[in-house]
C-alpha positions in Angstrom: -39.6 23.8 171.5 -38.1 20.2 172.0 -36.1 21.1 174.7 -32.1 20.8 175.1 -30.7 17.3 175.0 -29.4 16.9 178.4 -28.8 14.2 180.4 -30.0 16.3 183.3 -32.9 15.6 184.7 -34.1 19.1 185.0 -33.6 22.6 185.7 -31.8 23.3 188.8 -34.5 25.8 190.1 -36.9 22.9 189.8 -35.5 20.4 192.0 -34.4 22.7 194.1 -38.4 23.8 194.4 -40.0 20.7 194.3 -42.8 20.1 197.2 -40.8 18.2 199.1 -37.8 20.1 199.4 -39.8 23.4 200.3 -41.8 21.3 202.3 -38.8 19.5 204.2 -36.8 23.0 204.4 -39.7 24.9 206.1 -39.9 22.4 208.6 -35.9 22.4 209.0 -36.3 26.0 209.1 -39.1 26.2 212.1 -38.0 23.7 214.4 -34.4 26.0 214.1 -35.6 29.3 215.0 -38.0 27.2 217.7 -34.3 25.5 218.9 -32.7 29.4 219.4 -35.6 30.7 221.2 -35.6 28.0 223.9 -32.2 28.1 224.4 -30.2 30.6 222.7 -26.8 29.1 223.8 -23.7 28.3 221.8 -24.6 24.6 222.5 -28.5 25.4 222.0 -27.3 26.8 218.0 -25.4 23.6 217.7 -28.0 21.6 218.8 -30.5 23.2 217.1 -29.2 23.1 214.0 -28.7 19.6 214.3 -32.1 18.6 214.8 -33.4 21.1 212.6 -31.3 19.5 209.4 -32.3 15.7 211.1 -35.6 16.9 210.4 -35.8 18.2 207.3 -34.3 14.8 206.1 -37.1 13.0 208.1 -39.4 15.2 206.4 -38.4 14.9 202.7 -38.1 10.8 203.5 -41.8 10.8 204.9 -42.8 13.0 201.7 -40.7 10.0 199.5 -42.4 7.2 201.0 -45.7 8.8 200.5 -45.9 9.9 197.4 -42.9 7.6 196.1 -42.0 8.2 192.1 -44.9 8.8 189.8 -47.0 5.5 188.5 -47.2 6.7 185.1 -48.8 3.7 184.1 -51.8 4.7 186.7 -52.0 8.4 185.8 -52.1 7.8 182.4 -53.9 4.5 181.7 -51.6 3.3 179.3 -48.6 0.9 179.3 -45.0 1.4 179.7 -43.3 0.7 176.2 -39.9 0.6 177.5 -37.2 2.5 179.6 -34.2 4.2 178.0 -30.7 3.8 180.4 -28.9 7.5 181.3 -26.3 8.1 179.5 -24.0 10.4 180.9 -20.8 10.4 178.4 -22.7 12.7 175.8 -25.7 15.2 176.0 -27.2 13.4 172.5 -26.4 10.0 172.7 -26.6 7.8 169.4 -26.5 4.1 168.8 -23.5 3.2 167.2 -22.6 0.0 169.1 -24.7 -2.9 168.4 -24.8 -4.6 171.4 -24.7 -1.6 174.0 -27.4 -1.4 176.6 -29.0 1.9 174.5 -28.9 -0.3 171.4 -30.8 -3.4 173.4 -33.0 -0.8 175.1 -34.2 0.9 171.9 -34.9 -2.7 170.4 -37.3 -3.3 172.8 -38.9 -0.4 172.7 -39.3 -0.7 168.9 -41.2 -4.5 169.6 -43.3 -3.0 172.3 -44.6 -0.1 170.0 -45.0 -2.1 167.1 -47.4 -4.7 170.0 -49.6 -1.7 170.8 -50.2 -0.1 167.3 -50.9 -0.2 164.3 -50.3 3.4 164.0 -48.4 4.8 160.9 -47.4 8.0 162.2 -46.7 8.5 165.8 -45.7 11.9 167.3 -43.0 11.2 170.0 -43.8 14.0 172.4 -42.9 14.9 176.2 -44.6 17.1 179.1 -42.1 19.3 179.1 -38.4 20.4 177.6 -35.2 19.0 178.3 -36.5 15.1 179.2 -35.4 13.8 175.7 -38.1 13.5 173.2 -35.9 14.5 170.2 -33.2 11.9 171.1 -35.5 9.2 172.0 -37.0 10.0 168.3 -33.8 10.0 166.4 -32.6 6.7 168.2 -35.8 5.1 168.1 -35.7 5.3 164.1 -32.0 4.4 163.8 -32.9 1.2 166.1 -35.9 0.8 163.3 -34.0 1.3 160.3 -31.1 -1.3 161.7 -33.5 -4.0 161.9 -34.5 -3.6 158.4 -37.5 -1.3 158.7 -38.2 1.4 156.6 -38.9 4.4 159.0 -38.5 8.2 158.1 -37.9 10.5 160.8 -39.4 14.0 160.6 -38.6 17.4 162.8 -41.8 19.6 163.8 -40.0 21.5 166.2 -40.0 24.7 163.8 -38.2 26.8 166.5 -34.9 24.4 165.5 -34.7 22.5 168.8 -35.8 19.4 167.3 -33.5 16.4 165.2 -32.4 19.0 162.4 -29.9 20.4 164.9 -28.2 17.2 164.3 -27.9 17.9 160.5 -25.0 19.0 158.9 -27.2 20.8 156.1 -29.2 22.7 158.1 -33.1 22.8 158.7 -34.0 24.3 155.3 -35.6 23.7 153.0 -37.9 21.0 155.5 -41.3 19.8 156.1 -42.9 23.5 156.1 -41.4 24.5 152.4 -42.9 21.1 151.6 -46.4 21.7 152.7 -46.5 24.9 151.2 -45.2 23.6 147.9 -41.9 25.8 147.9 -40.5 22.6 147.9 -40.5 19.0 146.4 -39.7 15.8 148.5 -36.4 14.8 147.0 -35.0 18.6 148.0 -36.8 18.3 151.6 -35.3 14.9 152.6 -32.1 14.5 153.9 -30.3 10.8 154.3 -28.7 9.8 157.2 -26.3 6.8 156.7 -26.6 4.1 159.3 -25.1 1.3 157.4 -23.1 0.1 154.7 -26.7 -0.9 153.2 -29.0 1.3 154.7 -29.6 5.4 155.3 -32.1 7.0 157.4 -34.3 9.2 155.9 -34.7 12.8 157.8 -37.2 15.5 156.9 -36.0 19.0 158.5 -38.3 21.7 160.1 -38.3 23.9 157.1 -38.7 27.3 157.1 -39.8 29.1 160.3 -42.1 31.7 157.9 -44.1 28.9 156.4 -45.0 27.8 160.4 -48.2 29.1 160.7 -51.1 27.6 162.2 -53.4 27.1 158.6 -50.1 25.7 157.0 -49.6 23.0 159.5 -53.2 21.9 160.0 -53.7 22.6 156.1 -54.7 20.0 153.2 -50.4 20.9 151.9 -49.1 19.4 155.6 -51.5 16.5 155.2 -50.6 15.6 151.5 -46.9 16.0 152.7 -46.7 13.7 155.9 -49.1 11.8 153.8 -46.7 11.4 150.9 -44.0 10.1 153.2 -45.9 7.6 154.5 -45.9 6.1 151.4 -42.0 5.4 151.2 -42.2 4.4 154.7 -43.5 1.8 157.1 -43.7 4.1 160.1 -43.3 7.9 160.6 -42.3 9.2 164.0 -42.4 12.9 164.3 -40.1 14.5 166.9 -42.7 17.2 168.4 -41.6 19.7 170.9 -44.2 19.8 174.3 -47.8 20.5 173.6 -48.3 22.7 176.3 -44.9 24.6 175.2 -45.4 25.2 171.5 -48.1 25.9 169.3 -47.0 24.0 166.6 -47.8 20.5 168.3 -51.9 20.8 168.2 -51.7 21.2 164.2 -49.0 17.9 163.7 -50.8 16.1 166.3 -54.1 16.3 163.7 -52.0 14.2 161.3 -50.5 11.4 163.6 -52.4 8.2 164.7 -51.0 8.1 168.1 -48.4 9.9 170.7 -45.0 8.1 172.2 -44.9 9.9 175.3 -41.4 10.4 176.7 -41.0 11.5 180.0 -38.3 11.4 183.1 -38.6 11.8 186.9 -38.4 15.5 186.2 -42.1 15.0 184.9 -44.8 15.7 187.3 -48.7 14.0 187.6 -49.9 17.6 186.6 -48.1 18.0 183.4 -48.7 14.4 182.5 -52.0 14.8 183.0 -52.4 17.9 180.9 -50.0 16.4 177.8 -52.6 14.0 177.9 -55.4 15.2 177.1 -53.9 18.6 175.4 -52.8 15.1 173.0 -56.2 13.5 172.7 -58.2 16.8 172.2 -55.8 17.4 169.2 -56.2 13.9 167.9 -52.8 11.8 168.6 -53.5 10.1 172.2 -50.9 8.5 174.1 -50.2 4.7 172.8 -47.9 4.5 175.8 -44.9 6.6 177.2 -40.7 5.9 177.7 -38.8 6.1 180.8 -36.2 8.1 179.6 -32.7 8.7 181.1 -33.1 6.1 183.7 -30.8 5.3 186.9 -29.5 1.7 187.6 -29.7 1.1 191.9 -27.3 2.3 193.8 -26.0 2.8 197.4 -26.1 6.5 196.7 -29.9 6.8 195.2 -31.3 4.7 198.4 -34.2 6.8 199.9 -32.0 6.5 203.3 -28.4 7.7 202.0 -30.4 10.9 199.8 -32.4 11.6 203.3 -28.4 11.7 205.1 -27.1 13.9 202.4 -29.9 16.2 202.5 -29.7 16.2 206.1 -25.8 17.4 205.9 -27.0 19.8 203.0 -29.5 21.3 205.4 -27.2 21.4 207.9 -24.1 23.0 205.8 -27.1 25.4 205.0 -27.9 26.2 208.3 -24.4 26.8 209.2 -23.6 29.3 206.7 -26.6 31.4 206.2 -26.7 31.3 210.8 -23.3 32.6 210.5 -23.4 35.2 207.5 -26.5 36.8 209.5 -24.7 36.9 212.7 -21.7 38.2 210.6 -23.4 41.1 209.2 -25.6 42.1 212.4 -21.3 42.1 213.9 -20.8 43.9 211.0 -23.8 46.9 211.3 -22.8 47.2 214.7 -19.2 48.0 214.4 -19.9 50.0 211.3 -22.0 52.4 213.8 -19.0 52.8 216.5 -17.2 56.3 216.1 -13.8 56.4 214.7 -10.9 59.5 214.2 -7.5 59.3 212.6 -4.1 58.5 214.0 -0.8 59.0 212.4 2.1 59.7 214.8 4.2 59.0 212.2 2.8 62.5 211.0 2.5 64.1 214.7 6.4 63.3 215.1 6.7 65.4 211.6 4.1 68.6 212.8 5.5 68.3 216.4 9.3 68.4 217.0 9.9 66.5 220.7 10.4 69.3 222.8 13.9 70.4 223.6 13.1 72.3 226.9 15.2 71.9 230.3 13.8 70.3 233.4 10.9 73.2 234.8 12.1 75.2 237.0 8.6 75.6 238.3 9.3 72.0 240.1 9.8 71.9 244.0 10.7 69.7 246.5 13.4 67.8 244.5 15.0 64.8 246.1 18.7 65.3 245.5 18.5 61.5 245.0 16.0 61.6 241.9 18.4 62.2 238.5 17.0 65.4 236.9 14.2 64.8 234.6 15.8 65.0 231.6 17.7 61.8 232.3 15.1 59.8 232.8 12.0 60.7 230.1 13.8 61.8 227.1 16.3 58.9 226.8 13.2 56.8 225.3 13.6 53.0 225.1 13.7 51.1 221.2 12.4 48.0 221.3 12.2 45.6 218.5 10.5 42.7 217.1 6.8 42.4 215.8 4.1 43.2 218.3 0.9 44.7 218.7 -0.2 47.8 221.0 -3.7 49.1 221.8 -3.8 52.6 224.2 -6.9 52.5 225.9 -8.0 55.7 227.1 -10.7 56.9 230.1 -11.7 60.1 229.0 -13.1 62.5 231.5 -14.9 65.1 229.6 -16.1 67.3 232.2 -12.6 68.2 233.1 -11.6 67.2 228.9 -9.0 65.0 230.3 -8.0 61.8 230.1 -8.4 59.9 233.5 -7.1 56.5 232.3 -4.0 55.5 229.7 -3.2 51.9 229.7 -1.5 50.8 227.1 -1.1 46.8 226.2 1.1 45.0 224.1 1.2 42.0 222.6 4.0 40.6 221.3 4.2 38.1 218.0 6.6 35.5 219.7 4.7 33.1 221.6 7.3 32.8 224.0 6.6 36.5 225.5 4.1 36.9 227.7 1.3 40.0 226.9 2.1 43.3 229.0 0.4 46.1 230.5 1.3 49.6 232.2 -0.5 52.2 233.2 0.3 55.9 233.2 -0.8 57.6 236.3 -2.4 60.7 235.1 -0.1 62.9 236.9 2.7 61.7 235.5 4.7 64.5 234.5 5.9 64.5 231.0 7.4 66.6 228.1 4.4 68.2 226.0 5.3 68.7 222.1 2.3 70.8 222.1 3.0 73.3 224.4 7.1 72.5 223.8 7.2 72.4 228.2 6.6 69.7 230.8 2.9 68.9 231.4 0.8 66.7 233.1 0.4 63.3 230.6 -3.4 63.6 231.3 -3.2 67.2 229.8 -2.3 66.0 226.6 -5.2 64.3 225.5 -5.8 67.5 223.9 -6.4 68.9 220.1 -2.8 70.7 219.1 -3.5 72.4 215.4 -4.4 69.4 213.0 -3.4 66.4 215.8 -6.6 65.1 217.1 -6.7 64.8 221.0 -6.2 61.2 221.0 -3.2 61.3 218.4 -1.4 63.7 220.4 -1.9 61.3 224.1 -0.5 58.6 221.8 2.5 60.8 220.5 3.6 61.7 224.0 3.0 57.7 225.7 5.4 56.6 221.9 8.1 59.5 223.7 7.7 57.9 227.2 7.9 54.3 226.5 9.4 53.7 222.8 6.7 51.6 222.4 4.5 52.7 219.0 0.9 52.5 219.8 -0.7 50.7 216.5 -4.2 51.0 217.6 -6.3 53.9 220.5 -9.5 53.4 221.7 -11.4 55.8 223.5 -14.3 55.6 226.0 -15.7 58.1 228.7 -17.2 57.1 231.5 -20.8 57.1 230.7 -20.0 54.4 228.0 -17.7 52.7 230.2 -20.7 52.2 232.9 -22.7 50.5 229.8 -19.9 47.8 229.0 -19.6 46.8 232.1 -23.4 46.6 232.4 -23.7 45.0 229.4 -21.4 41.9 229.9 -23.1 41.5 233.1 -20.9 43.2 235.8 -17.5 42.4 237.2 -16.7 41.3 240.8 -15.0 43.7 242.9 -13.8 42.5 246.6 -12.5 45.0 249.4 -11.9 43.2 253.0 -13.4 46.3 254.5 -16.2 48.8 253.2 -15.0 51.7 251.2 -15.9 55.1 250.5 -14.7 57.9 248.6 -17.4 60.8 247.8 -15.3 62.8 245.2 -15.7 59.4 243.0 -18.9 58.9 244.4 -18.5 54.8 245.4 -19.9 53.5 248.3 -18.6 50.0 248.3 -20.2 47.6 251.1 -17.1 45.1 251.4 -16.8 41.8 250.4 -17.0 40.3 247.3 -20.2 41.6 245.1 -21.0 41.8 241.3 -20.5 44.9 240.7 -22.5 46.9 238.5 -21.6 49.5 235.8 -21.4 53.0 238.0 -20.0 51.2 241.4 -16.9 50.2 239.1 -16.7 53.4 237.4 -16.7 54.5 241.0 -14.2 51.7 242.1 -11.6 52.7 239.0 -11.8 56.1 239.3 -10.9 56.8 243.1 -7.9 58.2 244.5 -9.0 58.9 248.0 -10.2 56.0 249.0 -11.3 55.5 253.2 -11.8 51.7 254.7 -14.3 51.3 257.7 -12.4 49.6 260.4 -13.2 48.9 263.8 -16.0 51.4 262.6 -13.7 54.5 261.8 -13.1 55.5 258.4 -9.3 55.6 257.4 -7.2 56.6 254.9 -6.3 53.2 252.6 -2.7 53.0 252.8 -1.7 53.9 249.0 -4.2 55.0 247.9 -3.9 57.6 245.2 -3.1 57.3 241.5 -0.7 53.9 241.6 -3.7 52.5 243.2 -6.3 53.6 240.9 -3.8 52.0 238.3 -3.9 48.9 239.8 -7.9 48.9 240.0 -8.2 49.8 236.6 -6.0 46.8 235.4 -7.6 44.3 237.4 -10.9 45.6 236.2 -9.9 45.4 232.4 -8.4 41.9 232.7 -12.2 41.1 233.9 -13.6 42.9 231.5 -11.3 40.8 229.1 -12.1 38.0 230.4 -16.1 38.3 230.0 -15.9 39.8 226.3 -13.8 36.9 225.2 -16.4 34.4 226.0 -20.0 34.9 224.6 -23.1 32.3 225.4 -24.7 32.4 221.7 -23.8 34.1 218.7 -26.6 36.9 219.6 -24.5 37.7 223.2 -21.4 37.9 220.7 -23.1 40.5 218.5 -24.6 41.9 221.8 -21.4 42.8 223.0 -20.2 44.1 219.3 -23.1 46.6 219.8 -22.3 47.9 223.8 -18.4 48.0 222.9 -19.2 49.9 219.6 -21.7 52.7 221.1 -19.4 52.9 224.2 -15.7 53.0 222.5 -14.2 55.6 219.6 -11.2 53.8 217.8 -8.7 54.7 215.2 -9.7 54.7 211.2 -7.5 51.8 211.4 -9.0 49.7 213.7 -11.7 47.6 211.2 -13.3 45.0 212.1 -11.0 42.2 211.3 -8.3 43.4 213.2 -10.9 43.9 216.0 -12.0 40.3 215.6 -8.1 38.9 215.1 -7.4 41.1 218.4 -10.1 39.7 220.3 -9.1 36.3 219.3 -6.0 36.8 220.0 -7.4 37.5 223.5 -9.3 34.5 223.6 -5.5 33.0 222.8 -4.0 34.6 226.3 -4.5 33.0 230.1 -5.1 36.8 231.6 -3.3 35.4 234.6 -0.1 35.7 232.3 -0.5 39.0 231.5 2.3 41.0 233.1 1.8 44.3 235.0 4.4 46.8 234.6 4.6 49.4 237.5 6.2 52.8 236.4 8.3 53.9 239.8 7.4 57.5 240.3 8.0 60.2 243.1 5.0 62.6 244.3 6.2 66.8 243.7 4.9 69.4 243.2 4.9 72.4 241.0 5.4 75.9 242.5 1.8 76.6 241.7 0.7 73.5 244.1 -0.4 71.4 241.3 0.7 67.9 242.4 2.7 65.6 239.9 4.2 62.4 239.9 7.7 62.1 238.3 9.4 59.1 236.6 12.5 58.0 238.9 13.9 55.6 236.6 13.6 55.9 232.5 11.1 53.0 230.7 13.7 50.9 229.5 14.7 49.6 233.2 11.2 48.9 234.0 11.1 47.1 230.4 14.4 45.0 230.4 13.4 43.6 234.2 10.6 41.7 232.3 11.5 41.9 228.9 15.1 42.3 228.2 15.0 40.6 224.6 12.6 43.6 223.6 15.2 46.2 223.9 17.5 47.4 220.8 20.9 46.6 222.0 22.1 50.5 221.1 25.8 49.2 220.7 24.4 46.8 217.8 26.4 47.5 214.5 24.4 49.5 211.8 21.3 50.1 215.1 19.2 53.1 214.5 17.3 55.0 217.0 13.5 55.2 216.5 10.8 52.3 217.3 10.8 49.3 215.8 8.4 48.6 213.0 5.1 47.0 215.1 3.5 44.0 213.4 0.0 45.6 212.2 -1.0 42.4 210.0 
């Protein structure tokens, strides 16, 4: 095997794999992972990878200056005949102008070979494939033939890698149907024209079937080469590696000497080896040829390679950091619990409830409009947004003891919203087609999932569609808040409130997961004051609405921010064992929501407040009742939201929300 003519160097998997690349990207690679355990910061990553890619050029430039390129001269203990310049216009360059820098180079290395032997036939050879040896050969006897010399040029490379590639008439018959007498000289030769006057004899492979090891080393091959010989001043015999075909050993008993062609891709080992692999069979090196040589440049300075392999390593570093960060995000969201949503679907199974105000209702203010009036007459509002319901579920009592619903709106000119809906808030039920508690709704109703059917009846209050749900009870809830770290909570006197169970000292404190459970979830809340504990004026649902918020706009403020890409995947993991989303929540519109957070100054976020009136039902079940409908809390905020109903060609319904 001769090798393919390429002007590259060598394979890509061996330069990748050379010594000093492993040895430089091991050393790039410890100093990293030393970097992140010392300070495993967002800062301390950047930092790290910076030194760690500074290094691993310092490293391969130490390696360079040590070792430096091979002295071929030393290893081998023979001269340099001459070096060949690359060529990169064509894999198998030819001389065909006579004063190029090939042409010159090749004339030199004709006078320097015909200094250092007196050899007839030379084998021209390399360590290993793809560093030339078959276009060295086949210019190296054109450059002969041009100066007048009679040269023939034959191919050993029976496996058709060699010069006869280069023939239009194919490799057969060739030197093998020759030795074996199949053959006769004048059918076996082929003549390459170089010149008006002159042509370059060529002598094929032959027949792959006659290659065997007695025919080669025979008495026929002998006669054969030794017959061409006799028309010829010099034979060169383009002969694939030694220690990469078989064939080699048996030519190299018939040549006087080796032209050993090698490249930078050519290490002291192989050398070494082709060396004496060439003696033992009888053709030592005369000399060897730097082949595809580099002229100086800026770009091939040991300094400028060690910069570019320092912005490799650190391009390196970057991507592969990132990718594993990505997936361990991506196993952690994969694990977190999802259900379906489809209002669209609910509103289909579910016909809104047609059913007058409850007569079960006491204590009516005259001055409240019936309730009719005010929850059934749902807002429209239009333009692209984006709406997430969160949801507190209380499973013991397999209600829902928080709905907050958020929207964000696509133009940059609206400000994010939030409102709460007290849990008492009492609302039509499509379920049950009567009035119920808004809480009670986060219930299964035939093939409507609990969390569906909450969304379905907070889509009938507000006319808002709810794109996205996420659920959490309160044992999960307790691990977020732990797991970011805690939230503070101040009170200006100390609070108690056993039903919830919180025991709040007063102050400001960093509050831990199950005091702001605690702190969120209380509705009869007492203040110690001038050491007598007293009722906290408001306190009650619309209170616990308020704590809630201000404790989710903390929350959002700490899971928007992460130290190190290992807090970020940290959090991933506590929000995804803690939260069950919608099918349609994946990850990138978790991540694009998130950033979209990271976007918002929570300060901006507006607070709606629902204006409610406490009742009752005749069964003393307490309820609070909407006293104005959504759209007048909406248009005192956010009156370009609001489908003008007057508009020509308007529809009633909710707006398409942006989901992209």
């Amino acid at each position: 095997m001769g090798g393919p003519l390429s002007s590259a160097d060598t394979p890509w998997w061996r330069r990748l794999f050379a010594p000093a690349n492993v040895l430089s990207v091991l050393a790039g690679i410890a100093v990293f992972i030393l970097g992140l355990v010392a300070w495993d910061t967002n800062r301390g990553v950047l930092v790290s990878a910076i030194v760690a890619a500074l290094v691993t050029g310092i490293v391969w430039l130490i390696w360079w200056s040590v070792s430096g390129p091979p002295d071929f001269a030393r290893i081998l203990g023979v001269p340099r005949l001459g070096t060949i310049p690359d060529d990169a216009s064509t894999p198998t360059p030819t001389l065909t102008e006579a004063d190029s820098a090939a042409t010159k180079a090749y004339g030199e290395l004709l006078t320097e070979i015909e200094g250092h032997t007196n050899g007839q036939v030379l084998l021209v050879s390399s360590p290993g494939p793809g560093q030339g040896a078959s276009t060295v050969a086949l210019n190296l006897a054109i450059s002969a033939t041009q100066r007048g010399r009679r040269v023939a040029l034959i191919d050993g490379d029976v496996d058709g890698n060699g010069v006869s590639r280069f023939l239009s008439t194919g490799s057969e018959p060739g030197l093998t149907d020759l030795a074996d007498g199949s053959s006769t000289l004048a059918e076996s030769a082929r003549m390459w024209e170089i010149g008006p006057d002159s042509a370059l004899p060529i002598v094929p492979s032959g027949s792959p079937d006659g290659a065997s090891d007695d025919t080669l080393a025979g008495p026929g091959m002998a006669a054969s080469i030794g017959r061409i010989a006799e028309r010829a001043d010099a034979v060169l015999i383009d002969a694939p590696p030694i220690a990469w075909d078989g064939a080699t050993a048996p030519l190299a008993a018939h040549a006087d000497g080796t032209i050993l062609v090698v490249t930078d891709a050519a290490t002291d080992a192989t050398v070494v080896d082709t060396r004496d692999r060439l003696t033992t069979a009888g053709a030592p090196v005369i000399g060897y040829v730097e082949n595809r040589t580099k002229p100086p440049s800026f770009w091939r300075l040991p300094i400028v390679r060690m910069l570019k392999r320092t912005a490799a390593a650190f391009v390196a570093i970057a991507v592969i950091y990132t990718g594993f960060t990505a997936l361990q995000v991506y196993n952690s969201w994969s694990g977190v619990e999802r259900q379906a949503m489809d209002t669209s679907e609910a509103e289909v199974l579910l016909p809104p409830t047609t059913a007058p105000p409850p007569a079960d209702v006491v204590e009516d203010d005259p001055d409240v409009p019936p309730i009719e009036e005010v929850v059934v007459a749902a807002p429209t509002i239009e333009g692209a947004y984006r709406s997430l319901l969160l949801i507190g579920s209380d499973e013991a009592a397999d209600l829902a003891d928080v709905i907050l619903l958020t929207v964000l709106p696509a133009d940059e000119n609206l400000d994010p919203f939030m409102v709460s809906l007290p849990r008492d808030l009492y609302l039509p039920n499509r379920c049950t087609s009567s009035y119920s508690r808004v809480n009670a709704t986060f219930r299964e109703c035939g093939d409507v999932n609990a969390p569906t059917m909450l969304s379905l009846t907070v889509e009938d209050f507000t006319g808002i569609k709810v794109n996205n749900f996420a659920v959490f009870d309160f044992e999960g809830f307790a691990e977020v808040i732990d797991g970011v770290g805690g939230v503070e909570l101040c009170s200006d006197y100390p609070l108690q409130d056993w039903r919830a169970e919180l025991d709040f000292p007063g102050g400001c404190i960093n509050a831990d997961g199950a005091m702001t459970l605690a702190w969120v979830r209380s509705r009869h809340t007492e203040q110690l004051v001038d050491g007598r504990w007293r009722s906290v004026p408001g306190a009650g649902d619309l209170m616990r609405n308020e704590h809630q918020q201000d404790v989710i706009m903390k929350l959002a403020s700490k899971l928007r921010t992460f130290e190190s890409p290992s807090d970020l995947s940290d959090k991933i993991d506590e929000l995804s064992n803690a939260f069950t989303v919608d099918e349609g929540l994946g990850l990138s519109d978790a991540l694009s929501l998130g950033w979209s957070l990271r976007d918002i100054d929570i300060t901006t976020i507006q607070r709606l407040v629902i204006p409610v009136k406490l009742g009752r039902t005749t069964s003393g079940q307490s309820i609070l009742r909407a006293t104005v409908p959504f759209d007048e809390v909406l248009n005192e905020f956010y009156p370009s939201l609001l489908v003008d109903p007057d508009a020509e060609g308007e529809s009633s319904g909710s707006a398409a929300p942006d989901q992209s």
